[in-house]
C-alpha positions in Angstrom: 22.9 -59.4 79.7 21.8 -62.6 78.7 19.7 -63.3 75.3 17.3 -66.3 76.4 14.6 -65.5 78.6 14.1 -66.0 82.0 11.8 -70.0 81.9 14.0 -70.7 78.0 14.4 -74.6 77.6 11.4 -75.0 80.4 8.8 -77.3 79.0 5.3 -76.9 80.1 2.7 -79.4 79.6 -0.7 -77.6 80.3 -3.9 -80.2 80.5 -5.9 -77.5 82.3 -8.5 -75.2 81.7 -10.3 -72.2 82.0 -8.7 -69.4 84.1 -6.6 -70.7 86.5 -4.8 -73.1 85.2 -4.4 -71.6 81.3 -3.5 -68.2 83.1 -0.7 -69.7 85.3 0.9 -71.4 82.0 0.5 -68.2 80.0 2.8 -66.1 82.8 5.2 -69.2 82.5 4.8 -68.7 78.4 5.6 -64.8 78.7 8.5 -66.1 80.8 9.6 -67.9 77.9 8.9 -71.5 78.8 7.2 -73.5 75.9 3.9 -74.6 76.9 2.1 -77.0 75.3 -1.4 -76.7 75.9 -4.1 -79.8 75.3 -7.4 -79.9 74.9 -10.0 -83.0 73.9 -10.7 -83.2 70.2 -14.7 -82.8 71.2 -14.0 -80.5 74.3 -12.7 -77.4 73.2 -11.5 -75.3 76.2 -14.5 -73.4 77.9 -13.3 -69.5 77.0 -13.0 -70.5 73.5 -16.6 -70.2 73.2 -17.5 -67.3 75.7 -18.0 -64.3 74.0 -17.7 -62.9 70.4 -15.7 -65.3 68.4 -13.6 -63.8 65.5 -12.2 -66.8 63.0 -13.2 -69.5 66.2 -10.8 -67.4 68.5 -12.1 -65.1 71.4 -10.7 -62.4 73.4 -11.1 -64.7 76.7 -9.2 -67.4 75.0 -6.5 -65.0 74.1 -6.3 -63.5 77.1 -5.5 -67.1 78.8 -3.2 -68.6 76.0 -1.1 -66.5 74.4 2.5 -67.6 73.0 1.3 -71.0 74.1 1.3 -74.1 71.4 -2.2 -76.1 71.5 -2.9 -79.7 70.9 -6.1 -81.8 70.8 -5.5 -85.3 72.4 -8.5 -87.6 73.7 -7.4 -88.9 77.2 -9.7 -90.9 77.6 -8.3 -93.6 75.1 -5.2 -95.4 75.5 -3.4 -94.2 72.7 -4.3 -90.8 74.1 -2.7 -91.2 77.4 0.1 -93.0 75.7 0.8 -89.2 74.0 0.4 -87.4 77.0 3.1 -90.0 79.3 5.6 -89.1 76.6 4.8 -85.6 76.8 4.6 -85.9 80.5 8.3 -87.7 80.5 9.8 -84.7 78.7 8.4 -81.6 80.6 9.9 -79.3 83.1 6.3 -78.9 84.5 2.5 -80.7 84.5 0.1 -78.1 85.4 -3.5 -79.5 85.6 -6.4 -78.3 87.3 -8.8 -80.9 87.3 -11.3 -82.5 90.4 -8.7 -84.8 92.9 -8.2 -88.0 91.1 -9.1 -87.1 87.5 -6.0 -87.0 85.8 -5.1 -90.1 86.5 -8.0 -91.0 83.9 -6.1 -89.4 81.0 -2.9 -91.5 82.2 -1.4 -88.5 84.1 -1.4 -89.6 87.7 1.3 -87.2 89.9 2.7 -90.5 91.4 3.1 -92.4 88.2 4.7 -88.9 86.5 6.7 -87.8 88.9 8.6 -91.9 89.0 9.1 -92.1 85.7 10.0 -88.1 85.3 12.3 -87.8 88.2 13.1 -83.9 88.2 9.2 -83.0 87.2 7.2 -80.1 88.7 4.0 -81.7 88.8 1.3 -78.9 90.0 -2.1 -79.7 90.8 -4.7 -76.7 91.1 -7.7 -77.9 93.4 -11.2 -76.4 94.7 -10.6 -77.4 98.0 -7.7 -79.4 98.0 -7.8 -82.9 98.6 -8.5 -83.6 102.3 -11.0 -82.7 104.4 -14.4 -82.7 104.1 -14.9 -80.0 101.2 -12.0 -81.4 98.9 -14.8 -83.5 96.5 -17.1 -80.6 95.8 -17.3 -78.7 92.5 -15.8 -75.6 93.0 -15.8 -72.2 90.7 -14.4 -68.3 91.4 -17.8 -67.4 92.9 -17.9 -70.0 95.5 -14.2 -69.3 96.9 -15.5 -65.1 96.6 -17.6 -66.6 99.2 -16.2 -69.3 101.5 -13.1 -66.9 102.2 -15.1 -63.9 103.4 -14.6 -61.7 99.8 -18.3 -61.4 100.2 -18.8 -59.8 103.0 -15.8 -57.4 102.6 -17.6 -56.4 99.5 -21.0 -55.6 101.4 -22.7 -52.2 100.8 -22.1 -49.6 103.3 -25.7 -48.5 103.2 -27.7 -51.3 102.6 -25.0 -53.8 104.4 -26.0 -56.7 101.3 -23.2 -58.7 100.6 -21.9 -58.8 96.8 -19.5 -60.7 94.7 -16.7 -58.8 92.5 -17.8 -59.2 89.2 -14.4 -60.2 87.6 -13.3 -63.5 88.4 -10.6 -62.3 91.1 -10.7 -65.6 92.9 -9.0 -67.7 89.9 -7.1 -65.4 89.1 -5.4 -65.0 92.3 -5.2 -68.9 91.9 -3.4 -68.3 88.9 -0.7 -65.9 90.1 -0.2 -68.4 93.7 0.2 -71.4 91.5 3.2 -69.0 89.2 5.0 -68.2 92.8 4.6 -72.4 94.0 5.9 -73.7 90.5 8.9 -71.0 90.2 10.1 -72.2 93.5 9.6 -75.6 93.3 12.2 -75.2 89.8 14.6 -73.2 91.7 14.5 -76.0 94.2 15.4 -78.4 91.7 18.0 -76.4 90.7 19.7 -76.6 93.9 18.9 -80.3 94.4 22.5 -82.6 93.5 19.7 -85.0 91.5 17.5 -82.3 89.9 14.6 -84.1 91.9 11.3 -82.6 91.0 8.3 -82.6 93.6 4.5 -82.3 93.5 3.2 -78.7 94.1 -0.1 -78.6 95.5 -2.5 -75.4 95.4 -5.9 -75.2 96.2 -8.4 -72.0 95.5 -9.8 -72.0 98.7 -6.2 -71.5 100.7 -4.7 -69.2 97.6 -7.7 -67.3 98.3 -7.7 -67.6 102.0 -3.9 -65.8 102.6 -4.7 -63.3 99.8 -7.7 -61.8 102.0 -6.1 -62.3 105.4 -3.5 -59.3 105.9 -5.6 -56.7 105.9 -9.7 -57.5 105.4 -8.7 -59.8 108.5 -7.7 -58.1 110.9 -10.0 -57.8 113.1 -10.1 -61.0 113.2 -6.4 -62.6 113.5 -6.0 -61.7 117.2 -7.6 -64.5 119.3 -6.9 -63.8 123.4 -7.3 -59.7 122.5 -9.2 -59.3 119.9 -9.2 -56.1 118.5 -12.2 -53.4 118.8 -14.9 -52.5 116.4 -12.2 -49.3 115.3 -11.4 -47.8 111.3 -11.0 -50.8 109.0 -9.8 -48.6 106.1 -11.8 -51.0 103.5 -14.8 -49.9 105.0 -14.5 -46.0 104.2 -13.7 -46.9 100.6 -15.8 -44.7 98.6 -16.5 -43.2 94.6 -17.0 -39.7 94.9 -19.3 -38.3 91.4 -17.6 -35.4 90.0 -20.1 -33.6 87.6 -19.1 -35.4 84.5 -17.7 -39.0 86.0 -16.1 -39.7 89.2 -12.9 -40.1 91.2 -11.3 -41.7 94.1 -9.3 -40.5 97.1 -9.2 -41.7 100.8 -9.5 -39.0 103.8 -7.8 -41.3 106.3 -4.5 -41.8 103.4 -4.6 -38.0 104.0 -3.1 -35.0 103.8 -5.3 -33.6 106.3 -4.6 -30.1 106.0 -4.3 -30.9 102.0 -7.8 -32.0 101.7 -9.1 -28.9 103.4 -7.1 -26.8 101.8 -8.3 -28.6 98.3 -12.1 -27.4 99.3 -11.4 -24.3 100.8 -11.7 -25.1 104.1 -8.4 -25.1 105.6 -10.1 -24.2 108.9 -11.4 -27.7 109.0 -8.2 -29.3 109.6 -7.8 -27.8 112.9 -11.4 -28.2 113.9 -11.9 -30.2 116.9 -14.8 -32.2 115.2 -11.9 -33.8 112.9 -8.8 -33.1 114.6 -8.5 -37.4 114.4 -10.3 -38.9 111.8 -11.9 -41.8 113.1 -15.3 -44.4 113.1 -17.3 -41.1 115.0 -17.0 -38.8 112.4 -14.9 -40.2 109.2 -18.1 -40.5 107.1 -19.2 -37.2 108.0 -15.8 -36.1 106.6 -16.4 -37.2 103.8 -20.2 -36.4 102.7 -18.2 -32.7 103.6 -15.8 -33.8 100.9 -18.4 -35.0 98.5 -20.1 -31.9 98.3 -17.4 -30.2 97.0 -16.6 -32.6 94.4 -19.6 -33.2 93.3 -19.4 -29.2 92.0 -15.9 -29.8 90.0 -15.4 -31.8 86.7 -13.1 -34.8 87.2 -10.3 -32.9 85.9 -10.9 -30.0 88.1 -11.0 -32.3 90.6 -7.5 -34.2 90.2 -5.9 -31.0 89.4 -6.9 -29.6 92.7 -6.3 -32.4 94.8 -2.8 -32.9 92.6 -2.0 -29.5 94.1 -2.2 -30.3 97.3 -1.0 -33.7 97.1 -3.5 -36.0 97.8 -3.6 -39.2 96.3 -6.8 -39.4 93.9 -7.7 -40.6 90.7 -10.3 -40.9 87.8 -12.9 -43.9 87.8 -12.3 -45.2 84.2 -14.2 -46.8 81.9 -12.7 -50.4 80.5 -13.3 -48.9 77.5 -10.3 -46.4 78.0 -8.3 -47.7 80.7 -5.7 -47.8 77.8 -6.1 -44.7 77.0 -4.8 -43.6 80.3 -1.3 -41.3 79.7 0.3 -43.7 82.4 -0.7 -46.8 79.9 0.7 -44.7 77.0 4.0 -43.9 78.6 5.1 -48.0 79.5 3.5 -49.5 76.6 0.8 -51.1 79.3 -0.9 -52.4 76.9 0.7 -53.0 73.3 -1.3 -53.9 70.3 -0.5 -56.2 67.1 -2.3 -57.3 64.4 -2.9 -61.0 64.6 -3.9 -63.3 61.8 -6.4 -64.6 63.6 -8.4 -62.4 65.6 -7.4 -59.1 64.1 -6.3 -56.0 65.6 -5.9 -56.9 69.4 -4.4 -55.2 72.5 -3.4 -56.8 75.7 -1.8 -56.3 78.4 1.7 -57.2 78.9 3.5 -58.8 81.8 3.7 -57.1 84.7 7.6 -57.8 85.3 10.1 -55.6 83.7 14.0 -56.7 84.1 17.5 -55.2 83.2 19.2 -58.9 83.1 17.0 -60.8 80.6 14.7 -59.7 77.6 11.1 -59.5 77.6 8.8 -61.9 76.6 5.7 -60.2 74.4 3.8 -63.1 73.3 1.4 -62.6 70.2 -0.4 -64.7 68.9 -2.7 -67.7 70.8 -3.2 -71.0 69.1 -6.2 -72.5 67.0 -7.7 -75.5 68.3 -5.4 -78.6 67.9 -2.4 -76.0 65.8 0.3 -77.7 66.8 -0.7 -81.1 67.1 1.1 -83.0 64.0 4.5 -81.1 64.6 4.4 -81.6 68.5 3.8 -85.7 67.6 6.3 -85.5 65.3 8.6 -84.0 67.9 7.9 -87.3 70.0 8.6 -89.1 67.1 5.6 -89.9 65.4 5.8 -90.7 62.0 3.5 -88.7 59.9 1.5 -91.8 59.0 1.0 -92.8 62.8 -0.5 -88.9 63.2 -2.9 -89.2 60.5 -3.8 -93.0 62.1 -4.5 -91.7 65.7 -6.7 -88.7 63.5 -8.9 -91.2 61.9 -9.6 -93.0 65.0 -9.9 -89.6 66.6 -7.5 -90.0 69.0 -6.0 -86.6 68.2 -7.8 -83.6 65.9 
């Protein structure tokens, strides 16, 4: 077993922000890799002013940024740029997730980075990409919910109006797409005789698009024989209210006879109105079903179905999705005490390996923390730093 983690001695140079972007660095950071985050001295990232702040630090902040090291350097201005060049020279990976075009403003154009830094992994997170005729819109989660067809998979089974999902799944998917693209693109280097790096390019709209095509598509991948109007299982998804909360289970996951036996009905299993579960009479199942739950508490409930194995589970409030045994047992989601914000729980990466140790960052940085020592690691002198802070180049 080795003692470094799996990204050690990978550099990061993080001008993004947000969720998609700041989240992608953050799996690279609980990788190990040193990520160097930057934000404008007058532009504070946008999460670290959504929601409660505790000492100017917020839970969405932390959530996106821990184990990271944050700077504050204006791009804009020459000096600025001149900063974020050098930092750009010495990184393993650029991850930005600005409009096409916009970084080269703060003097981190791909082409000019990836000349002068030869074996860089310069990653660009885009809306739309940066083609076609969508690629110079403004683009956030709720618009690429949308354009990809999340929508309408999430549309009421009554009342057939479309809705979003009210996290933002959409940049967060972006997030984990950009992880997989950048960990390739280093093993490829790795294998390259000159360590050549290469720009990775991931846009929201295609990350988003091949998330929700294997299975809400379906029905619509085959062009010469499409397939019929027949079970999509999404569509039978369903909360079924116990008499103190609710739980989930799926008739068509089965067992058959399990579930009748669970209501004491065996009988139904054989019956010839649900002898194959199907469009014709898969929702009449299951108002059967919800009768019967809706009698039992939601432990009664999962202790039944447990007995016959079928797959079910409680419908849990945020507020104690730790508190779930399973979460206890793995240490889901560890808490610390953290000079900053206090007691605070997160949860922890979902990777677990026998080779290399765990990475359980604590701690995310203050605005502008690390900015003297990481100048001073590009060999600023300490009179130069305090220089570029009176012209407020840096903060």
């Amino acid at each position: 077993m080795t003692e470094l983690a799996p990204l050690a001695g990978i550099r990061v140079l993080d001008v993004s922000s947000v969720l998609s972007g700041p989240l992608a660095s953050m799996l690279l950071a609980d990788l190990g890799a040193d990520v160097i985050k930057v934000e404008p001295p007058t532009a504070p990232d946008f999460t670290r002013g959504t929601g409660d702040a505790h000492n100017a630090m917020t839970a969405y902040f932390y959530n996106t940024n821990r184990g990271k090291r944050a700077i504050a350097v204006d791009g804009s201005r020459s000096a600025g740029q001149q900063i974020l060049r050098s930092l750009a020279d010495q990184a393993d990976v650029v991850l930005q997730n600005m409009r096409p075009g916009k970084a080269a403003r703060i003097g981190l154009d791909p082409d000019e980075c990836l000349e002068r830094n030869k074996s860089l992994i310069y990653a660009s997170i885009s809306g739309y990409g940066t083609e076609g005729p969508s690629a110079s819109e403004p683009v956030y989660d709720y618009v690429i919910q949308a354009v990809t067809g999340m929508v309408d998979v999430q549309r009421d089974p009554a009342t057939t109006d479309p809705e979003l999902t009210r996290h933002f799944l959409a940049d967060k998917i972006t997030a984990h797409s950009t992880v997989e693209a950048i960990l390739a693109a280093l093993f490829a280097r790795e294998r390259d005789p000159q360590r050549h790096g290469q720009h990775v390019e991931v846009s929201m709209y295609e990350a988003n698009l091949a998330f929700v095509w294997p299975d809400a598509m379906m029905q619509h991948s085959l062009i010469e024989e499409p397939d019929a109007a027949t079970v999509y299982p999404g569509d039978y998804y369903r909360v079924y209210p116990t008499n103190d909360g609710a739980i989930v289970m799926m008739p068509l996951m089965g067992p058959l006879d399990g579930i009748c036996a669970a209501i004491g009905s065996p009988e139904l299993a054989t019956d010839p109105r649900f002898a194959v579960l199907g469009a014709g009479n898969l929702h009449e199942f299951q108002d059967l079903i919800a009768g019967h739950i809706s009698r039992w508490s939601t432990e009664e409930a999962l202790t039944i179905f447990g007995r016959h194995d079928v797959p079910a589970g409680p419908v849990i409030p945020r507020s104690q999705v730790h508190e779930h045994p399973q979460a206890v047992a793995l240490n889901s989601v560890p808490e610390h005490d953290d000079a900053v914000i206090g007691r605070v729980r997160s949860a922890r990466p979902a990777w677990r390996m026998s080779g290399t140790p765990e990475v359980l960052n604590e701690g995310a940085p203050i605005f502008g923390e690390h900015t003297d020592v990481v100048l001073r690691e590009l060999g600023y002198s300490q009179e130069e730093v305090e220089r570029l802070r009176q012209d407020g180049v840096v903060a």
